[in-house]
SEMI-931664 format. One record per residue (C-alpha): chain; z, x, y. Coordinates in nm, 3 decimals. Layout:
BEGIN
[A, [Z, X, Y]]
...
***
This chain:
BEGIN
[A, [0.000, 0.000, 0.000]]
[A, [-0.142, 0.160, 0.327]]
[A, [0.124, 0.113, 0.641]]
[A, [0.052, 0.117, 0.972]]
[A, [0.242, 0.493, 0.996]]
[A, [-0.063, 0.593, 0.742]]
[A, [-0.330, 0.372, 0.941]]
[A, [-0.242, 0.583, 1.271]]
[A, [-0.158, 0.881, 1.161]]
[A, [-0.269, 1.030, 1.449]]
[A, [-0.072, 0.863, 1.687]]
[A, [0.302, 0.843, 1.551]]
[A, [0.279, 0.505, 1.497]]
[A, [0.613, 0.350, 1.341]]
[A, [0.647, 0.111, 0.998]]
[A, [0.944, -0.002, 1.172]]
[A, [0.793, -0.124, 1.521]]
[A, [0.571, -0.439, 1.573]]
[A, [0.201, -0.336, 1.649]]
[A, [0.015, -0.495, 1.926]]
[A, [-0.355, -0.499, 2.044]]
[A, [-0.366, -0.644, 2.294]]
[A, [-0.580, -0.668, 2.687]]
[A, [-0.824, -0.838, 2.840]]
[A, [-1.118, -0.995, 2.642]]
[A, [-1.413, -0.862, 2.813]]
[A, [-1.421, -0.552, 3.063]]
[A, [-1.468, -0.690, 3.390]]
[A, [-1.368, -0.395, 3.613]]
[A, [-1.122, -0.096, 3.630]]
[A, [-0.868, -0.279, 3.811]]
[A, [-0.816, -0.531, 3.589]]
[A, [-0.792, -0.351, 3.294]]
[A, [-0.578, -0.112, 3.454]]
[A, [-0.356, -0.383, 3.565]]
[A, [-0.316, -0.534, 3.200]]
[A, [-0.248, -0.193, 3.011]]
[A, [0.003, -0.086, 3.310]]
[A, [0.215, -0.407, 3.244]]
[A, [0.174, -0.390, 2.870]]
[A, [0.245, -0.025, 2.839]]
[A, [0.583, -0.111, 3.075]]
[A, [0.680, -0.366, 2.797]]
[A, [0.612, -0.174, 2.470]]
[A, [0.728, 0.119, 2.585]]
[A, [1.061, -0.052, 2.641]]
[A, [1.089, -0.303, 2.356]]
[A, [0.956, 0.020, 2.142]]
[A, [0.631, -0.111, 2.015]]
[A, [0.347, 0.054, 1.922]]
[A, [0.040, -0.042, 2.146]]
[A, [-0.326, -0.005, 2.144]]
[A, [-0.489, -0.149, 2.460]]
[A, [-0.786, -0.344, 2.370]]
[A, [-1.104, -0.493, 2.608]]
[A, [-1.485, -0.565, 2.498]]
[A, [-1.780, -0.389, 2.663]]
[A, [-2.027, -0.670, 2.567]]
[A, [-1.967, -0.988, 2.438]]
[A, [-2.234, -1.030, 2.196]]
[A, [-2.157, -1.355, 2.062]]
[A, [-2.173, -1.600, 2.335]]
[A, [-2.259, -1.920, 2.288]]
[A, [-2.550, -1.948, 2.565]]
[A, [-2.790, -1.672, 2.767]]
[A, [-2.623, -1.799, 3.102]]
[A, [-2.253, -1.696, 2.918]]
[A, [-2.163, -1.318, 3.114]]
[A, [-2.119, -1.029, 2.855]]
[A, [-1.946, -0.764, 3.023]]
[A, [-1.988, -0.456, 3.165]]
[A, [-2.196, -0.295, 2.871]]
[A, [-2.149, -0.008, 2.647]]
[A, [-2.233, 0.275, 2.942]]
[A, [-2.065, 0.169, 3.167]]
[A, [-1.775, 0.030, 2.969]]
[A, [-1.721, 0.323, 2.785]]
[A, [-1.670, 0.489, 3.107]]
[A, [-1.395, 0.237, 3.213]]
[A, [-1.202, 0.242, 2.865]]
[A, [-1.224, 0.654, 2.859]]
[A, [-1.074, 0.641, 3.215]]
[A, [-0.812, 0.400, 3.100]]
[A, [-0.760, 0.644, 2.813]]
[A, [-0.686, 0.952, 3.000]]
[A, [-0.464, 0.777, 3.280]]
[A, [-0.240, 0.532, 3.066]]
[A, [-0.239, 0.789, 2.760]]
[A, [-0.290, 0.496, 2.535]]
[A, [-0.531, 0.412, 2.219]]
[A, [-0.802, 0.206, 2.283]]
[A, [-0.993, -0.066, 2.015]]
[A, [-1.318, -0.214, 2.120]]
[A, [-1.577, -0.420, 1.937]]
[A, [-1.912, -0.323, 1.793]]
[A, [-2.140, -0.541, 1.712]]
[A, [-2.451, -0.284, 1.606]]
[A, [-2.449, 0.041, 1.314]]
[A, [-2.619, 0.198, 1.628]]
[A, [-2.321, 0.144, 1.827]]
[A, [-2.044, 0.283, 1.627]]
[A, [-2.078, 0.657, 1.684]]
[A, [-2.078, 0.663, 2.082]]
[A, [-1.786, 0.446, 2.058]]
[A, [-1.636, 0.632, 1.810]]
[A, [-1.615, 0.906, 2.080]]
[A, [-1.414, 0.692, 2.330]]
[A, [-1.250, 0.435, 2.089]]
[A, [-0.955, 0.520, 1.839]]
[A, [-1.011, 0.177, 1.648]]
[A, [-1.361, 0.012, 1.612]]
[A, [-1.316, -0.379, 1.577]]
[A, [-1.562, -0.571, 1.327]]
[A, [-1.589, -0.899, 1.482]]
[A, [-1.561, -1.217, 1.227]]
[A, [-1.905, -1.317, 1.249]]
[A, [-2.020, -1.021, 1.130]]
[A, [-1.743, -0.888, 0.870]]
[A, [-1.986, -0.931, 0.594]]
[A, [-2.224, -0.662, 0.755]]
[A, [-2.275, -0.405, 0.518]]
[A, [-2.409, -0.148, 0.763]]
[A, [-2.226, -0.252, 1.040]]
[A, [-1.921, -0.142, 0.806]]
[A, [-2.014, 0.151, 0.646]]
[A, [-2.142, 0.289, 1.018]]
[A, [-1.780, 0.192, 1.168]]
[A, [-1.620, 0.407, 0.841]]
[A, [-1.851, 0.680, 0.862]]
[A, [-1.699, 0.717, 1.216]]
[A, [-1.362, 0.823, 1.076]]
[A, [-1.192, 0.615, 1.366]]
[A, [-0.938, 0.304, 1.239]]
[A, [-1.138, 0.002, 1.173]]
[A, [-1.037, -0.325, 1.201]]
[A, [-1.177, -0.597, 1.010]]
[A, [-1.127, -0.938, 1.161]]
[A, [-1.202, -1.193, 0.862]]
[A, [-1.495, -1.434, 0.922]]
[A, [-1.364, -1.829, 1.035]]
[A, [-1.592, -1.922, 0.700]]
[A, [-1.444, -1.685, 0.483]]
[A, [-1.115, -1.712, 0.218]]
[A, [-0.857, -1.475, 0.238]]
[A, [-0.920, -1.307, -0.066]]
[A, [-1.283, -1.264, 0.007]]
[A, [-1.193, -1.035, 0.259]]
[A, [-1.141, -0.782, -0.043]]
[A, [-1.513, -0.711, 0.008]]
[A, [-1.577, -0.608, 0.316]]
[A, [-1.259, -0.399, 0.284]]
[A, [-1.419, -0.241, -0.064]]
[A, [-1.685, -0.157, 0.186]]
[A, [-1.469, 0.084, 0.450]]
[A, [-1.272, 0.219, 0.219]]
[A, [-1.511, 0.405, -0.002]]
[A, [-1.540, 0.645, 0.270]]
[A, [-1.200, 0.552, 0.581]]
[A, [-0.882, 0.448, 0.441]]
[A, [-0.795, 0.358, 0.805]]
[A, [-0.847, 0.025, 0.841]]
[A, [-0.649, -0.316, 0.956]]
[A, [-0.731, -0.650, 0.843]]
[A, [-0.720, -0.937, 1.096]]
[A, [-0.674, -1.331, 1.052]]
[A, [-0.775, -1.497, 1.323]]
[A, [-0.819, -1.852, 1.173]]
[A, [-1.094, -2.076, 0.922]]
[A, [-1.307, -2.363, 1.041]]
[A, [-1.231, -2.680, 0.955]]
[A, [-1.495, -2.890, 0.996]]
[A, [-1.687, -2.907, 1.398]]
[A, [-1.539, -2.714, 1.666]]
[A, [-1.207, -2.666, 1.521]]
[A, [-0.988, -2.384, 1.378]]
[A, [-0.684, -2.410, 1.153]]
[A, [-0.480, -2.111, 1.069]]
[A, [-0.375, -2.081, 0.682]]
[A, [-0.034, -1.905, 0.702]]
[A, [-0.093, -1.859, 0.343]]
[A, [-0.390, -1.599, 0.398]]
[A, [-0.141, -1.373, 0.560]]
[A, [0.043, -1.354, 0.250]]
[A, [-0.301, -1.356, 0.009]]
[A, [-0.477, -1.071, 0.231]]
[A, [-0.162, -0.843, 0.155]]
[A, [-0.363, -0.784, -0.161]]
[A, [-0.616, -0.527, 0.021]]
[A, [-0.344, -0.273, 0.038]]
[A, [-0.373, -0.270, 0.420]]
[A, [-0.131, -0.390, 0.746]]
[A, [-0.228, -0.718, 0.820]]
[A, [-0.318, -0.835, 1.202]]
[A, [-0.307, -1.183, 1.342]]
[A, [-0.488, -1.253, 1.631]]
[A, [-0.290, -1.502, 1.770]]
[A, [-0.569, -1.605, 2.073]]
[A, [-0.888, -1.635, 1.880]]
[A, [-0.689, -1.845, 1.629]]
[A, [-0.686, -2.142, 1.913]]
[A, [-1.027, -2.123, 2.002]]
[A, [-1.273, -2.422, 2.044]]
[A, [-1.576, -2.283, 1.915]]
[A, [-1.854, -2.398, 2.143]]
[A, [-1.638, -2.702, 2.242]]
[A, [-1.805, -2.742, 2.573]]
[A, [-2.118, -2.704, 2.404]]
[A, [-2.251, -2.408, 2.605]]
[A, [-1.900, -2.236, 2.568]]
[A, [-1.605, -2.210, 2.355]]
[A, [-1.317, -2.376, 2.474]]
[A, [-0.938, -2.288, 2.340]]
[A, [-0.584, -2.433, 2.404]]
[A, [-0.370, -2.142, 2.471]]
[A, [-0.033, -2.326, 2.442]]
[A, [-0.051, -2.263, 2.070]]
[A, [-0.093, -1.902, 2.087]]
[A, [0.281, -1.864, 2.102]]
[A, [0.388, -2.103, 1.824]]
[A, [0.120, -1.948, 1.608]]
[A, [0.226, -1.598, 1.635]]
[A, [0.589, -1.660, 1.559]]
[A, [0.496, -1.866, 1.257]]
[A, [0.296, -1.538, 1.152]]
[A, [0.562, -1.326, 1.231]]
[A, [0.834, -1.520, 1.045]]
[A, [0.578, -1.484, 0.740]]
[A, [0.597, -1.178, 0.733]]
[A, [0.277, -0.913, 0.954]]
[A, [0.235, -0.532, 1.098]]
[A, [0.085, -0.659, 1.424]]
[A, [-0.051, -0.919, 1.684]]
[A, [-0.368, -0.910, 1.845]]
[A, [-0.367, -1.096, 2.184]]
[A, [-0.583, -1.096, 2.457]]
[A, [-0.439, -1.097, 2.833]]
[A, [-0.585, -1.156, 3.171]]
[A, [-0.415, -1.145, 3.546]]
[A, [-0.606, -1.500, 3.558]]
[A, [-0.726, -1.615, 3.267]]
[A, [-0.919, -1.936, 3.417]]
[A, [-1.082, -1.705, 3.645]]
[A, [-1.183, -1.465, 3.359]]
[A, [-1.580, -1.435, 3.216]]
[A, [-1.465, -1.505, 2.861]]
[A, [-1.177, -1.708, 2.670]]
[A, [-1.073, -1.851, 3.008]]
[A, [-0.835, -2.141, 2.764]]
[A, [-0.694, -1.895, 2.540]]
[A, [-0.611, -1.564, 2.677]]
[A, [-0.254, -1.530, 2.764]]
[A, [-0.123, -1.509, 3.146]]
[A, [-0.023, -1.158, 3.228]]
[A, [0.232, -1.316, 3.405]]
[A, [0.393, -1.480, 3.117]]
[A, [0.328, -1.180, 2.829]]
[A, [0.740, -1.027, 2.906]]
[A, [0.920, -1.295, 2.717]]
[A, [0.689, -1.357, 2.459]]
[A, [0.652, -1.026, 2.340]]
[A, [1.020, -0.985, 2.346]]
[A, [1.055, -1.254, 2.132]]
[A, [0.797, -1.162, 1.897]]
[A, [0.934, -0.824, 1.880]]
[A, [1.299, -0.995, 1.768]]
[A, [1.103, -1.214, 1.475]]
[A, [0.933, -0.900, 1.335]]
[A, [1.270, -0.703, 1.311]]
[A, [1.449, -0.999, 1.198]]
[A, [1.143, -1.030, 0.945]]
[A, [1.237, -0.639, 0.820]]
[A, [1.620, -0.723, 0.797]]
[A, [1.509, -1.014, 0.527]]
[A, [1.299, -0.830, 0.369]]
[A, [1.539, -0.528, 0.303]]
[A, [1.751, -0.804, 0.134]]
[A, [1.549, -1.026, -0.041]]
[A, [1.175, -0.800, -0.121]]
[A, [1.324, -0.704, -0.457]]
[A, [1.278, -1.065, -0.549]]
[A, [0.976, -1.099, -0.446]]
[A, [1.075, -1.385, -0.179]]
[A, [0.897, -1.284, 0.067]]
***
């Protein structure tokens, strides 16, 4: 069983610290992300969790040609490496292309598969062949234990990978999150992510753009964390309505201090249960 101390080896990550991706969805400038990792590297640094910042150059899956993308992979790359070397933090970003994942790699400590395309075989090999941590986020159409596959697929050749839930369709426009899967995907052999805004999406629920109820974010994540997870992926915005992407489910900035401190208290409380009750295979 790979733990997130073996996942980020290179970065002293601890077993016994809640992990957190976390930032804006798309990169829209400088100052906002620098705003976002400056709070969230306040907060983790205090509550002692480990963070990776996290924002997308493009947004490759939007739901119309009039949807903004982002800044690019040039010129996001640029913002990300400058966020690197001033906030001293790891970054993830996605990549949607093979062709993408080596110029990345050279910015990006963790290369995100996004869900629609975790079943891309070249996609994944390219992200492993990179050497950087790659996270898998399992496809909204795919069970939990057919994530095994795409897993199979990195691992041949990177044994640093994280595997994301971030909830299944259920029928039009709607996603339900399986609390079970967190338990089932425990079976790769990897930490286990839940992305705790995707997981309230709309998908194209405004028909040229996804919509998303963010008040369930919270609820969500501490039902995940109660189950039993290495880390939460979240994204964060100053202004989320104001934002080019996810304007319904990306948390307030604002608002991330007390929910991270109480998700940090359910993941310890989580390891004090299982120190008592693993051995009977309870949890």
């Amino acid at each position: 069983m790979s733990k997130i101390s073996d996942v980020f080896q290179a970065y002293d990550f601890k077993d016994n610290r809640l992990t957190l991706l976390a930032g804006p969805c798309a990169i829209e400038s400088y100052e906002i992300c620098a705003e976002v990792v400056e709070t969230l590297k306040t907060i983790t640094d205090e509550l002692g969790i480990n963070y990776v910042f996290k924002a997308s150059f493009d947004k490759a899956n939007r739901s119309s040609l009039e949807s903004e993308r982002g800044a690019g992979m040039t010129a996001g790359l640029e913002v990300l490496q400058r966020i690197k070397d001033t906030y001293h933090v790891p970054i993830v970003t996605d990549v949607h292309e093979s062709y993408q994942c080596e110029p990345v790699a050279k910015v990006a400590d963790v290369l995100q598969i996004p869900a629609y395309l975790s079943r891309q075989t070249d996609l994944l090999l390219a992200a492993a062949k990179t050497g950087r941590v790659v996270n898998i986020k399992k496809a909204q159409f795919m069970a939990p234990e057919d994530i095994q596959s795409a897993v199979n697929k990195v691992a041949q050749s990177n044994e640093h990978i994280l595997v994301t839930e971030r909830g299944t369709m259920f029928g039009y426009h709607q996603l339900v999150v399986d609390m079970t899967s967190l338990i089932q995907m425990r079976k790769t052999g990897y930490p286990i992510i839940f992305d705790a805004t995707h997981s309230v999406q709309i998908p194209s629920g405004y028909g040229n753009h996804s919509g998303g109820n963010r008040d369930y974010a919270f609820p969500l994540m501490r039902a995940a964390l109660a189950i039993g997870i290495d880390g939460i992926f979240a994204e964060v915005h100053p202004n989320p309505p104001e934002a080019i992407s996810d304007q319904d489910s990306q948390l307030y900035l604002s608002k991330i201090r007390p929910i991270l401190e109480n998700a940090n208290q359910l993941f310890h409380e989580h390891l004090e249960m299982k120190a008592v009750y693993d051995n009977d295979d309870l949890l």
